[in-house]
C-alpha positions as CSV (number, residue, x, y, z in Angstrom):
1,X,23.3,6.8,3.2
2,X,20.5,5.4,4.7
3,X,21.8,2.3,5.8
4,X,24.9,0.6,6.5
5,X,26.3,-2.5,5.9
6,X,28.3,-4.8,8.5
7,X,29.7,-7.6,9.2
8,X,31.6,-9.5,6.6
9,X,34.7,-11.0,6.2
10,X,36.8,-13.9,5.1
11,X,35.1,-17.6,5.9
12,X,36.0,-20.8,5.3
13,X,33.9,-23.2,2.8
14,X,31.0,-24.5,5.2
15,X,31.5,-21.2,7.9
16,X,28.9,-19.1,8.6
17,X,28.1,-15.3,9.0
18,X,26.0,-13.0,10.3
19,X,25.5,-9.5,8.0
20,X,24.1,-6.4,9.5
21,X,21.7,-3.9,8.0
22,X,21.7,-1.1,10.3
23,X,19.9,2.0,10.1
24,X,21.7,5.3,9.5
25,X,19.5,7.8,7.9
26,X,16.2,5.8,7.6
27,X,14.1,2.9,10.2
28,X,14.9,-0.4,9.3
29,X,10.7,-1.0,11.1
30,X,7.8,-1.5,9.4
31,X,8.8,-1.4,6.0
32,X,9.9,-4.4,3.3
33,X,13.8,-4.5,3.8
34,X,16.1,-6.4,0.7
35,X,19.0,-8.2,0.8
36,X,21.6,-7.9,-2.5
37,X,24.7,-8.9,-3.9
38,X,26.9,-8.5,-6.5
39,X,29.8,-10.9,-7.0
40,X,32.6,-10.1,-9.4
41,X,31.9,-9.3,-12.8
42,X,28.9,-10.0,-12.4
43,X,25.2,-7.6,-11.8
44,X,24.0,-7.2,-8.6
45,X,20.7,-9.7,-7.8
46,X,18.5,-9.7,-5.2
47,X,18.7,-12.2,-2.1
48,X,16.2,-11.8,0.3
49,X,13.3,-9.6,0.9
50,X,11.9,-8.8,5.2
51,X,8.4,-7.9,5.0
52,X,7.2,-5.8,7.7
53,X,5.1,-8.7,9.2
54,X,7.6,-11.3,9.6
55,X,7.5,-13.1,6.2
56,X,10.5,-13.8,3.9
57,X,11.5,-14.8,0.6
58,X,14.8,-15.9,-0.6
59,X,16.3,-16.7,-4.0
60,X,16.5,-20.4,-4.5
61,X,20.1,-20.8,-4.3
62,X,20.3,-19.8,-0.6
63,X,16.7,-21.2,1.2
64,X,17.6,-22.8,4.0
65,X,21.5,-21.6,4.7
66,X,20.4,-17.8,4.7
67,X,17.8,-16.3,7.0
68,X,17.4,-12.7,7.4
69,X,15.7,-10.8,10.5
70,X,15.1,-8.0,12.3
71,X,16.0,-6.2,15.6
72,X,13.8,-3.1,15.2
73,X,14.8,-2.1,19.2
74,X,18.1,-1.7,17.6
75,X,17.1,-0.7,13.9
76,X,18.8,-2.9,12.7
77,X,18.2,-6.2,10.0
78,X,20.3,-9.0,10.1
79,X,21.4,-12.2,7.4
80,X,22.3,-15.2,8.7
81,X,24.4,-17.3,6.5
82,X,25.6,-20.6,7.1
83,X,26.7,-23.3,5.3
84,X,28.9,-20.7,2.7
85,X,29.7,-22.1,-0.5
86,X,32.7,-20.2,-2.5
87,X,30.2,-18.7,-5.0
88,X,28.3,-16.7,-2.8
89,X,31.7,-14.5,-2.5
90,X,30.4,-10.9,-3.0
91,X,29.4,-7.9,-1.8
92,X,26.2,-7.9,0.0
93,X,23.8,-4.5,0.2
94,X,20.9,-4.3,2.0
95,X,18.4,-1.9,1.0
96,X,14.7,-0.3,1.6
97,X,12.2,-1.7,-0.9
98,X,11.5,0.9,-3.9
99,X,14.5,3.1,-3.1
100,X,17.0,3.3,-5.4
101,X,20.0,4.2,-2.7
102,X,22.8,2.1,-2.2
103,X,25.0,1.6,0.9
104,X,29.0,0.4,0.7
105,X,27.9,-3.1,0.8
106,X,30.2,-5.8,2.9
107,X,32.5,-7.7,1.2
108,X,31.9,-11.4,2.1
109,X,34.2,-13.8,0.7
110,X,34.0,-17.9,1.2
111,X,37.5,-19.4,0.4
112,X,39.9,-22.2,1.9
């Protein structure tokens, strides 16, 4: 796979989290980077997109509590999430713009 998919985990209702997108087969640099999840029963929808100068664009349900990033020394993108609300329990995917691979995803799950 060309990327893989770290850092979730169990969080508390107002916790945060910090995802990673790290590349395994492909660069994570100059190129338009998506965030994605897919809760349960449910289809996956997009999050977040990284374009390769810096801007971002996020799905109205998380603008300000999710910010995503990029660390291309390590080639690696990140999402910050903060302020976790139960229904954004899901797997998260991150994935290079017009490729159709998919990574395992990180399960992120927001409960008391």
């Amino acid at each position: 796979v060309p990327f893989v998919e770290s850092g979730g985990g169990l969080v508390q209702p107002g916790g945060s989290l910090r995802l990673s997108c790290a590349g395994a087969g492909d660069s994570v640099s100059d190129e338009i980077m998506t965030w994605h999840r897919q809760a349960p029963g449910k289809a996956r929808e997009w999050v977040a997109t990284l374009f390769p100068g810096g801007a971002t664009f996020y799905t109205d349900s998380v603008k300000g509590r999710f910010t995503v990033s990029r660390d291309e020394g390590k080639n690696t993108m990140y999402l910050e999430m903060n302020s976790l609300k139960p229904k954004v329990t899901a797997v998260y995917y991150c994935q290079k713009h017009g490729t159709t691979t998919w990574g395992q995803g990180t399960q992120v799950t927001v409960s008391s």
